[in-house]
N, C-alpha and C positions, 0 to 999 in steps of 0.2 A: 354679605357673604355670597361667593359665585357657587353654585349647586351646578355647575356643569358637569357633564359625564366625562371622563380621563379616557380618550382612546389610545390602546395600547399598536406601538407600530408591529408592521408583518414582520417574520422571522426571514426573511430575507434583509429588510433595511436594517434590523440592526444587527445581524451577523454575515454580510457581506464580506467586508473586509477580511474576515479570517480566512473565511470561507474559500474566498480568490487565493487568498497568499497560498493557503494549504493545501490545493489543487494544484498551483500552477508549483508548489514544491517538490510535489506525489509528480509530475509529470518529469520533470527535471533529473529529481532520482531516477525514474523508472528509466528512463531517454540513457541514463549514463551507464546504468547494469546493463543495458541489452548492447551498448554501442562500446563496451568494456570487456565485454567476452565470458563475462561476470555471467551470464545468461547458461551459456556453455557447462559453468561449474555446476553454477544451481542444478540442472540438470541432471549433471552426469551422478550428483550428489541424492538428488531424487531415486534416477532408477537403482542407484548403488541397495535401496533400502526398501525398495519396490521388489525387486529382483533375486528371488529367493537360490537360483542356483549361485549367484554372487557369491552372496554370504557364507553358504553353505561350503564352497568351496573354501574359502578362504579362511575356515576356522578348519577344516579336516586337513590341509598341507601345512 
């Protein structure tokens, strides 16, 4: 019988591959919201709910 010790690999070699695809996915998306104008929205969407005279206005007219 072999009584060797099992080493286990680093968390890198065995979760590379996702790791790259999932990155270089996260980067693809982000590249295409901000080059889509999609950037613009999110924003204006942001301060709309940020922006307390906004609201305020637009529930009193």
């Amino acid at each position: 019988m072999n009584n060797e010790l099992i080493t286990n690999n680093s968390w890198w070699k065995r979760n590379w591959k996702w790791l790259v695809t999932t990155s270089m996915l996260f980067i693809v998306v982000i590249a295409m919201v901000l080059y889509s104008g999609m950037g613009k929205i999110g924003r204006d969407l942001a301060q709309a709910y940020t922006d307390e005279e906004l609201y305020q206005k637009a529930l009193v007219n």
